[in-house]
Phi, psi and omega in degrees: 000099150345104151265086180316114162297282195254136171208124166271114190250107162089343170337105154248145179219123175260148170235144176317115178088331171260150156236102166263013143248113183248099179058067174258144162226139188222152126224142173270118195292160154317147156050024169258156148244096166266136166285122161237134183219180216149174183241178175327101171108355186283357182093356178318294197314295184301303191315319161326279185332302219284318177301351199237355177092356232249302160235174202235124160336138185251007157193183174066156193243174179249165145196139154268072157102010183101009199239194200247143178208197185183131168249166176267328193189163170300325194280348184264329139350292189277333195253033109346276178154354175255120165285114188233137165251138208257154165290312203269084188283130172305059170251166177238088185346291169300002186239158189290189194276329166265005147293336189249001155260333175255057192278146181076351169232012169002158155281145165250162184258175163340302201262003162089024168277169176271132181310058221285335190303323180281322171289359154304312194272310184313307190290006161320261154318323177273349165255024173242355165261348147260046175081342185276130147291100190208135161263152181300336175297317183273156159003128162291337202275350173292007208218155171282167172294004175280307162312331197272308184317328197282357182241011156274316215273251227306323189278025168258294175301330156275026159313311189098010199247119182330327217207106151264132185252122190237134166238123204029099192266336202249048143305131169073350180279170172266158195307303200296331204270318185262011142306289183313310183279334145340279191329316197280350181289321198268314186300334185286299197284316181284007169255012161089004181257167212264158165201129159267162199213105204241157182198166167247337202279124180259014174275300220288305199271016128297295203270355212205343205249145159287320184209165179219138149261151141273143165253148164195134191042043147107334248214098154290133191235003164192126146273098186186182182294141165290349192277112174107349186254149188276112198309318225273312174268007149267318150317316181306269231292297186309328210249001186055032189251174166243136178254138197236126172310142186118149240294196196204118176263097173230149206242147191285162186284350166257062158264162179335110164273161144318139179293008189280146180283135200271140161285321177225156181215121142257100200233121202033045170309101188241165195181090210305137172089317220242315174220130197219119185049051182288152156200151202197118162230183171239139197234170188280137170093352192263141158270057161342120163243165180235153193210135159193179190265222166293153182062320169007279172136005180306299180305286207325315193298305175340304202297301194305312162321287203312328193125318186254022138276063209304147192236146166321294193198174208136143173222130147258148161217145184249115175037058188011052149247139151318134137254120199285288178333080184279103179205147199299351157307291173314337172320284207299328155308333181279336193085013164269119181214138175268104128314076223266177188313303150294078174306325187293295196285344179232027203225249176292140177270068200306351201243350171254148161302160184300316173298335178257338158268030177271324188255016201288295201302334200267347196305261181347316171274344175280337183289123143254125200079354185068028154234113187300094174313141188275313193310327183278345171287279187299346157313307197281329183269334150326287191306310216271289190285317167315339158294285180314319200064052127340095196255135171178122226293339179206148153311355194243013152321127174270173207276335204289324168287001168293113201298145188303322160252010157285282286218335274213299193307318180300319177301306124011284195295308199311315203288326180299296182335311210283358196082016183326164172205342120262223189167072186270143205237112160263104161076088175273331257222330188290156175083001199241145175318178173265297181311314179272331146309315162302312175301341181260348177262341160276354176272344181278347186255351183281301191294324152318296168329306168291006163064039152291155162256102180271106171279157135241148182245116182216147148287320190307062215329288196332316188305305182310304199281311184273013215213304198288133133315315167204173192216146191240158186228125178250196188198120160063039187078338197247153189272105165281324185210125160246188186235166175209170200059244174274348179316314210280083196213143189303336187269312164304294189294340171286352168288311192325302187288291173314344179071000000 
């Protein structure tokens, strides 16, 4: 039996159309570090928030220390008992480095100034116990970013507070820099205080953790010790697959590709923290999938190709020309297009028509003289939703009535208007109907047929396995292994992805 510091009994948190938290119960032990882990959309972030004050449960309770509580806010949070470091850590650039470990909690003098001498010498002791050499005085913004993280970790553990919530902490550190915060994660637990530990990296909930939950779709789906669990079957449980006994065939990352000459070559895509030596092509007609869990570098590789990720070092080529210029302009000159993940936030315009966001990407090539003709425009955007089948009562529809996978398609159409000669799809399928999925995994089989070079990018095993030629798999940024052919099976890439 657990002695719970923290426990969430039933927690639900609703979003317009969404739930991301469904009946969830968690508890934390005294002097534990429990892991939550999940994949995109599993609910990690919020069960943070709620913990952290930030949103507050539409049902189910907290309790602290036994006793029931609610918050209002992060400060009703802290002074609760909980801490939290957030992926978007609140610092502030521009303030020294020991305003941005006490903002909001300053030491005060009597009359209620802030104490600076004193908040010097603490923050003084809290960056020299986690390793760092920083004067305290300067800037935060004087320092690289492994440093600015390492000082969101201390002003979340120097709080004082019986319970710390750390989300993904070792983003941007360096091996040695998330050594240190281990060590200081093993002081918190040997003072008898708690860490939620939320991670994608499953080496972390191994080295550091007691137990671990999966979340998936809003749902806790497994609660139990790390000690004993099979990295294999923790992939399962986050990815919602059953892994089935027998033997395993993995092909090594130099395996055989087709002899067809690659339309793009992508070579050592590198990007510090986020990618280290990807290199990846595509030839016509062929559907690449790329698999990875979360954090992996799969959306990343997309992006640095497109143009909207700046890279260390790296060469894309197209039909063998270099892009020197890297910008998603150039991309898109080149016959290169992304479809990205986030249709809401990078994709559809909800206040423009299905016809005009049909055309954004495509404007430059209908213009002539930097004047669009409508008749060749509406020609084009015709042609594009009758290929699709694009239900939508007119082209002059604003996008925003549409169903997720009708607006999925509008997207579909904008990349097609340019004439592409590749094509990268980050999640065409997710959030979209069963009905609007198929139709979208045959136009993707379609478009091979016509010797587009197709990437996809999926979480969707099935998607992968029934949809790819060949699947390249990364881990931690980097590409381990791909597979081709009969190699191409759901139970070899979830060993892969467990490492």
């Amino acid at each position: 039996m657990v002695d719970a510091i923290l426990a969430m009994a039933g927690v639900v948190r609703d979003f317009p159309g969404t739930r991301a938290l469904d009946h969830v119960s968690f508890t934390l032990g005294r002097g534990e570090v429990h892991a939550v882990v999940g994949e995109n959309g599993a609910g990690k972030s919020t069960l943070v928030k709620v913990l952290a004050g930030i949103h507050q449960p539409d049902a189910g309770l907290l309790r602290v220390e036994g006793e029931r509580v609610r918050f209002a806010s992060p400060r009703d949070a802290e002074r609760a008992g909980i801490s939290a470091l957030h992926q978007d850590a609140n610092l502030v650039p521009q303030m020294s480095v020991a305003r941005n470990l006490f903002l909001g909690r300053e030491p005060r003098r009597r009359h209620g100034l802030i104490n600076v001498a004193r908040m010097h010498a603490l923050a003084a002791e809290i960056v020299a116990g986690l390793g760092l050499r920083v004067d305290v005085r300067r800037p935060l913004s004087a320092y690289e970013p492994g440093v600015r993280q390492m000082v969101a970790v201390g002003r979340a553990l120097s709080a004082g507070t019986p319970v710390v919530v750390l989300d993904e902490p070792t983003a941007g550190l360096e091996a040695a820099e998330a050594d240190r915060l281990f060590a200081a994660i093993a002081d918190l637990r040997a003072e008898g205080r708690s860490v939620v530990y939320v991670t994608h990296k499953l080496s972390e909930v191994e080295a550091v953790c007691d137990r671990v939950t999966v979340l998936r779709d809003g749902r806790i789906v497994h609660t139990g010790p790390v000690a004993g669990l099979d990295r294999l079957r923790l992939v399962s449980l986050m990815l919602g697959r059953r892994v089935t006994p027998g033997p395993t065939a993995v092909l090594g990352a130099g395996a055989d590709e087709p002899a067809d000459e690659p339309i793009l070559r992508a070579t050592g895509l590198t990007r510090r923290h986020v990618l280290t030596d990807v290199s990846i092509n595509l030839r016509p007609g062929e559907v690449v999938g790329l698999s990875g869990l979360l954090g992996a570098g799969r959306t990343e590789t997309a992006r640095a190709i497109a143009g909207a990720l700046p890279l260390d070092s790296g060469q894309v080529t197209v039909s063998g020309a270099s892009l020197r210029k890297r910008s998603i302009a150039g991309a898109i000159r080149a016959g290169v297009g992304l479809l990205p993940d986030n249709r809401k936030a990078e994709g559809i315009v909800g206040t423009l028509s299905v016809r005009d966001n049909i055309a954004l990407a495509a404007l430059p090539r209908l213009a002539r003289a930097g004047i669009v003709s409508e008749a060749r425009l509406d020609k084009v955007v015709g042609a594009l939703m009758s290929r699709l089948r694009i239900k939508a009562t007119s082209p002059h529809q604003p996008a925003a009535e549409l169903s997720g996978g009708t607006q999925q398609k509008v997207l579909l159409a904008r990349w097609l208007a340019t004439h592409p000669r590749v094509l990268m799809l980050d999640e065409p399928t997710r959030g979209i109907d069963v009905g609007s999925k198929a139709e979208v995994q045959s136009l993707i089989d379609d478009l091979a047929v016509d010797g587009l070079a197709v990437m996809l990018i999926s979480s969707d095993l099935d998607e992968i396995v029934s949809t790819c030629d060949r699947v390249v798999v990364l881990r931690d940024g980097a590409i381990v292994s791909q597979l081709t052919g009969p190699d191409i099976t759901e139970k070899n890439i979830m060993s892969l992805l467990a490492g």
